[in-house]
MMTF fields as JSON, N, C-alpha, C and O atoms, coordinates in Angstrom:
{
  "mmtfVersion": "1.0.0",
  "mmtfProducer": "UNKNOWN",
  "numBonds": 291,
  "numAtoms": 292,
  "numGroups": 73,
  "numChains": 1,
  "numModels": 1,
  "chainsPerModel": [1],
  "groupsPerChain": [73],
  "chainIdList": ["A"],
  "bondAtomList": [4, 2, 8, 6, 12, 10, 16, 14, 20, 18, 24, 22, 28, 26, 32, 30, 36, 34, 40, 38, 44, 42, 48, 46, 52, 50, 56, 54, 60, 58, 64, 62, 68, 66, 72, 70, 76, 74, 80, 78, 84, 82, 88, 86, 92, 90, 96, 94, 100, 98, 104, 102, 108, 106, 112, 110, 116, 114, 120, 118, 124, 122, 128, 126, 132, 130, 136, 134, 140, 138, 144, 142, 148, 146, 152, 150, 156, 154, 160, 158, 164, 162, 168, 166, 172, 170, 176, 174, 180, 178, 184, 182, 188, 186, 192, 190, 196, 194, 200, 198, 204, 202, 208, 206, 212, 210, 216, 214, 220, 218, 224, 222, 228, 226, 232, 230, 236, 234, 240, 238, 244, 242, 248, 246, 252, 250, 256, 254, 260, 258, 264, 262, 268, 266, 272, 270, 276, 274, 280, 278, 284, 282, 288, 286],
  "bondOrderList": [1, 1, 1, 1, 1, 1, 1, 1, 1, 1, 1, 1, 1, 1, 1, 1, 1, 1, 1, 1, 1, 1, 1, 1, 1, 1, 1, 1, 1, 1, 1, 1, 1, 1, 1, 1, 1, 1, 1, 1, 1, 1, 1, 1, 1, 1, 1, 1, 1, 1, 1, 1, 1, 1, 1, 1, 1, 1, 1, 1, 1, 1, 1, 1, 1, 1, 1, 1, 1, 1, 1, 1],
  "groupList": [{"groupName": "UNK", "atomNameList": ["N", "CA", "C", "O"], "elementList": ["N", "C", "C", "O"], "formalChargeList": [0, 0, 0, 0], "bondAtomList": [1, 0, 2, 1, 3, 2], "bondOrderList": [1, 1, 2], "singleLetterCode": "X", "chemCompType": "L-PEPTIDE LINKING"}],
  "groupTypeList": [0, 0, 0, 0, 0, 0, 0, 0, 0, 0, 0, 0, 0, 0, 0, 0, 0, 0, 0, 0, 0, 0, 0, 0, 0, 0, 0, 0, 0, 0, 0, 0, 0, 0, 0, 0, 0, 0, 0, 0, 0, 0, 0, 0, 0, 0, 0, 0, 0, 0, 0, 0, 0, 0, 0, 0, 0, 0, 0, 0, 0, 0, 0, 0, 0, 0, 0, 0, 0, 0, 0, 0, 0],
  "groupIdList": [1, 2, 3, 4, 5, 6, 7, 8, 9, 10, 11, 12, 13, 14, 15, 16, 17, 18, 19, 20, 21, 22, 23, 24, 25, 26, 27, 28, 29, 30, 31, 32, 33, 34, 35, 36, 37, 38, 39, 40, 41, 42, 43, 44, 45, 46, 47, 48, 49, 50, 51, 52, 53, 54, 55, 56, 57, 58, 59, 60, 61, 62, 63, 64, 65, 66, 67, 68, 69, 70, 71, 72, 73],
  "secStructList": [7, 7, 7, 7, 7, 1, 1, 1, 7, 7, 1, 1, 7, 7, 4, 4, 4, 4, 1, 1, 1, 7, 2, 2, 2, 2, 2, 2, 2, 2, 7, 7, 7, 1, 2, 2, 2, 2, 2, 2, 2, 2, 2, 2, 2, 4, 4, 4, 1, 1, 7, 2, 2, 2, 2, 2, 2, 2, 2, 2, 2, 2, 2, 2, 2, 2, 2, 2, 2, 6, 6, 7, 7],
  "xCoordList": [-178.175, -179.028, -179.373, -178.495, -180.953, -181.306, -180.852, -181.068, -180.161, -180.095, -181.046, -181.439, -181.647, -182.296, -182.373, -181.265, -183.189, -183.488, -182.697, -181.763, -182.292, -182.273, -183.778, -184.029, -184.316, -186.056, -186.972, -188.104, -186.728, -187.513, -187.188, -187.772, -186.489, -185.543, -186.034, -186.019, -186.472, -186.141, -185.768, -186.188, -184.732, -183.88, -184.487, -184.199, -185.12, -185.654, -186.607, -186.815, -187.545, -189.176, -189.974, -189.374, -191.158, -191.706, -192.498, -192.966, -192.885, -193.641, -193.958, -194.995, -193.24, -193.282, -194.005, -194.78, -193.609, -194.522, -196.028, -196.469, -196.686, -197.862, -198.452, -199.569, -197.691, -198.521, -197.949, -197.167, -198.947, -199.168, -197.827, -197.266, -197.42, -196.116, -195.743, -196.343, -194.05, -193.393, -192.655, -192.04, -193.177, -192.618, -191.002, -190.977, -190.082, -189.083, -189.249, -188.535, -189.949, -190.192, -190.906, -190.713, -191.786, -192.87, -191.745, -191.381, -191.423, -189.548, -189.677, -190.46, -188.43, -188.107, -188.689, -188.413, -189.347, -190.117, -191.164, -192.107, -190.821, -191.393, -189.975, -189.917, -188.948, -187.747, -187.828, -187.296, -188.292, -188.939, -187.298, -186.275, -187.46, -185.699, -185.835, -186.671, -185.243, -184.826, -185.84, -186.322, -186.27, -187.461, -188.73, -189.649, -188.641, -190.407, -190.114, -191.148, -189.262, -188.802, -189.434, -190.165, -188.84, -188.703, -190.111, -190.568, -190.874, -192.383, -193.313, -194.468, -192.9, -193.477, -193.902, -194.916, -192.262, -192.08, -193.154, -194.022, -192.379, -192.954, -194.236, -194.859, -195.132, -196.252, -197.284, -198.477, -196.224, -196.645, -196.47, -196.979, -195.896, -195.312, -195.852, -195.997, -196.327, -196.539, -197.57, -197.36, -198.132, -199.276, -199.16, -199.93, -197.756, -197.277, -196.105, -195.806, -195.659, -194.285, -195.075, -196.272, -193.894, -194.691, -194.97, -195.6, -194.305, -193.977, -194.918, -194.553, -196.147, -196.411, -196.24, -196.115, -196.192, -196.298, -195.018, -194.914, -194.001, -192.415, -192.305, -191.79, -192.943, -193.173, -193.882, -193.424, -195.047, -195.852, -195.343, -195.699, -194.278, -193.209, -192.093, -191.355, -191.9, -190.665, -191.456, -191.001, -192.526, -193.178, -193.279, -192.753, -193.796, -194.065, -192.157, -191.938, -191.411, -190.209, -189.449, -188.607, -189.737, -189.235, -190.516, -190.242, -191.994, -192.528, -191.762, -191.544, -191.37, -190.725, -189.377, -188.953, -188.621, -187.197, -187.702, -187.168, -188.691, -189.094, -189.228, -188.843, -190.242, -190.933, -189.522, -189.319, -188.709, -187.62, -186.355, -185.763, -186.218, -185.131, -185.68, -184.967, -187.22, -187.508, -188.068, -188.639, -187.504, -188.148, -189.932, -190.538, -190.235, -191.969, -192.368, -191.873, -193.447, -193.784, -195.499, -196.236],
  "yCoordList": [7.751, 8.348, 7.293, 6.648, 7.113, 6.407, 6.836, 7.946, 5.771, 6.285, 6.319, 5.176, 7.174, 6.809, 5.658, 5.19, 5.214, 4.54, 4.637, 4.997, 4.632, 5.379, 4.969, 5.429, 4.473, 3.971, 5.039, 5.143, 5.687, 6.612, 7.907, 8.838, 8.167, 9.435, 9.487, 8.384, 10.437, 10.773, 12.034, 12.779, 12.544, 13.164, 13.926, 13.469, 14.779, 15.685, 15.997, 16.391, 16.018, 16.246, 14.994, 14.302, 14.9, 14.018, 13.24, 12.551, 13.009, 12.615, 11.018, 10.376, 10.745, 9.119, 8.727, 7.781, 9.623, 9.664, 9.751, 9.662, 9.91, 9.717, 7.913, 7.465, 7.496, 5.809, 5.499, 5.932, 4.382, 3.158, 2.617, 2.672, 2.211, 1.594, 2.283, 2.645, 2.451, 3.525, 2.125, 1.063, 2.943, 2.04, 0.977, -0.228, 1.839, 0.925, -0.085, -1.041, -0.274, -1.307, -2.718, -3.934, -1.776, -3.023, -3.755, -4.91, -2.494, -3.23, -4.492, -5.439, -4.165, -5.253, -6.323, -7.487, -5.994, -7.042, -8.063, -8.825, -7.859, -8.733, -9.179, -10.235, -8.21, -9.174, -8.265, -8.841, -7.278, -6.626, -6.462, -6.225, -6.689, -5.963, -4.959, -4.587, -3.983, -2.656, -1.943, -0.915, -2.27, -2.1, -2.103, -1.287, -3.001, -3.468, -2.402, -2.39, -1.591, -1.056, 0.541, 1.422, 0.331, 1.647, 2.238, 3.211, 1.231, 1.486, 1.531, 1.824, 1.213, 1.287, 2.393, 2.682, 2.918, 4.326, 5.792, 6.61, 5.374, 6.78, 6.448, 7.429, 5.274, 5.406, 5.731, 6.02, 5.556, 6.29, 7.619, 8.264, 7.941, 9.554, 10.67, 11.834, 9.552, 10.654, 12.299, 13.492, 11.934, 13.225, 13.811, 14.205, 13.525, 13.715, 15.262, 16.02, 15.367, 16.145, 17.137, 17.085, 18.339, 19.165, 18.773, 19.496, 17.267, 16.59, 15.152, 13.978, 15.707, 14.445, 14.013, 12.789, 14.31, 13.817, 13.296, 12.166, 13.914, 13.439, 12.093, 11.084, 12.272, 10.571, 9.382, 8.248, 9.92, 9.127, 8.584, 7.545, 9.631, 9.023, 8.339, 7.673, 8.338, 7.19, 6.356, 5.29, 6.259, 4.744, 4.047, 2.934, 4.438, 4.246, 3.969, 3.018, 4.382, 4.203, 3.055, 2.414, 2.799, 1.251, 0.071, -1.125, 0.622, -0.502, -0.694, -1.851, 0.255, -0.481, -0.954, -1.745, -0.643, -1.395, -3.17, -4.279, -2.728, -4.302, -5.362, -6.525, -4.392, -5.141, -5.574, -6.706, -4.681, -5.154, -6.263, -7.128, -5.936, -6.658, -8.545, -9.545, -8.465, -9.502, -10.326, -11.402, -9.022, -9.987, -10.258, -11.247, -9.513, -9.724, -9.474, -8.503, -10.474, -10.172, -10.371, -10.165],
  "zCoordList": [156.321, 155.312, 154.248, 153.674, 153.96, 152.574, 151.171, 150.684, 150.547, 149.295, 148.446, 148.215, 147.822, 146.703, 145.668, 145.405, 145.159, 143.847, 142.868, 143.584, 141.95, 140.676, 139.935, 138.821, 140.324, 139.485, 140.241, 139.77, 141.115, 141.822, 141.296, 141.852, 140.466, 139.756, 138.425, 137.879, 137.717, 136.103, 136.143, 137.028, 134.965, 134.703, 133.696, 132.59, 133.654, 132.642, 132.463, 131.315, 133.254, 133.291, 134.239, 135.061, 133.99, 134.738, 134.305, 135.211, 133.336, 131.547, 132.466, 132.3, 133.077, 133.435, 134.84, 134.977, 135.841, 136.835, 137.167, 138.312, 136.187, 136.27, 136.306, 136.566, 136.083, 135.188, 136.7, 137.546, 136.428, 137.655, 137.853, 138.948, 137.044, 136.494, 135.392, 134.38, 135.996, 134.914, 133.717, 133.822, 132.727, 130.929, 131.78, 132.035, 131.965, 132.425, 133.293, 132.988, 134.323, 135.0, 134.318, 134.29, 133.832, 132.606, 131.618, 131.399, 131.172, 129.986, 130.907, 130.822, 132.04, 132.612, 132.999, 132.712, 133.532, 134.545, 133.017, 133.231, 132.196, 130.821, 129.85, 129.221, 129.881, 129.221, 127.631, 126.682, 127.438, 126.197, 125.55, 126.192, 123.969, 123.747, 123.755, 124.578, 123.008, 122.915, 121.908, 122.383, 120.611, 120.074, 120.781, 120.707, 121.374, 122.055, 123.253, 123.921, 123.768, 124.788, 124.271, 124.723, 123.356, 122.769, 122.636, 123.235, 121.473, 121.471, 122.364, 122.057, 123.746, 124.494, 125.665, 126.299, 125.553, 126.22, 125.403, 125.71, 124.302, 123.357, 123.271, 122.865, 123.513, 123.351, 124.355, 124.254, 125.67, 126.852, 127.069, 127.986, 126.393, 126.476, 125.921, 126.294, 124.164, 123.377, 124.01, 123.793, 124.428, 124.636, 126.652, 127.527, 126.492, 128.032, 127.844, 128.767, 126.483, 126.329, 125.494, 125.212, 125.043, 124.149, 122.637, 121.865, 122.235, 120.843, 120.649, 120.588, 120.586, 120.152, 118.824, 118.866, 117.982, 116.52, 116.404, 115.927, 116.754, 117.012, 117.635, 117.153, 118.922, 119.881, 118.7, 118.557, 117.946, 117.362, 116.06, 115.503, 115.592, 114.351, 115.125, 114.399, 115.938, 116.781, 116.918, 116.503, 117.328, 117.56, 116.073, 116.049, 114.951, 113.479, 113.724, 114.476, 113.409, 113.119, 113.802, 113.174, 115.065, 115.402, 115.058, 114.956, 114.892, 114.264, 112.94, 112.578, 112.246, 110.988, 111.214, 110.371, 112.162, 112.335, 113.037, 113.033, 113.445, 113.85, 113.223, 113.342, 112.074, 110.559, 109.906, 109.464, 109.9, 109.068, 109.659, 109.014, 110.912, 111.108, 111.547, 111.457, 112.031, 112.336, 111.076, 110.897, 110.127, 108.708, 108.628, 108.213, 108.956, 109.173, 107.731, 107.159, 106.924, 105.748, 105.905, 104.941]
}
């Protein structure tokens, strides 16, 4: 028997299966940290779940952890 993926799997809806390439693969396959990770998902998502304004203040909210920790002036 084949095992599954775990990259062929999401766990809670399907918000991600639509895109050509799912946000996690792009993460990787570019080296993104955890911020640039972050903004990237929710900005794929936002208008995929029942929360967009929620998705769209997480994206605003690691652009400013970005602004801040990378010291951006």
């Amino acid at each position: 028997m084949k095992k599954q993926k775990a990259s062929d799997t999401q766990v809670g809806g399907s918000h991600y299966k639509n895109f050509a390439i799912q946000p996690i693969e792009f993460i990787a396959k570019n080296n993104l940290s955890f911020i640039q990770g972050s903004i990237i998902k929710y900005a794929c998502r936002y208008n995929q779940k029942g929360t967009p304004l929620q998705d769209i203040q997480k994206i605003k909210h690691y652009v400013d952890l970005l602004i801040e920790l990378e010291d951006i002036k």
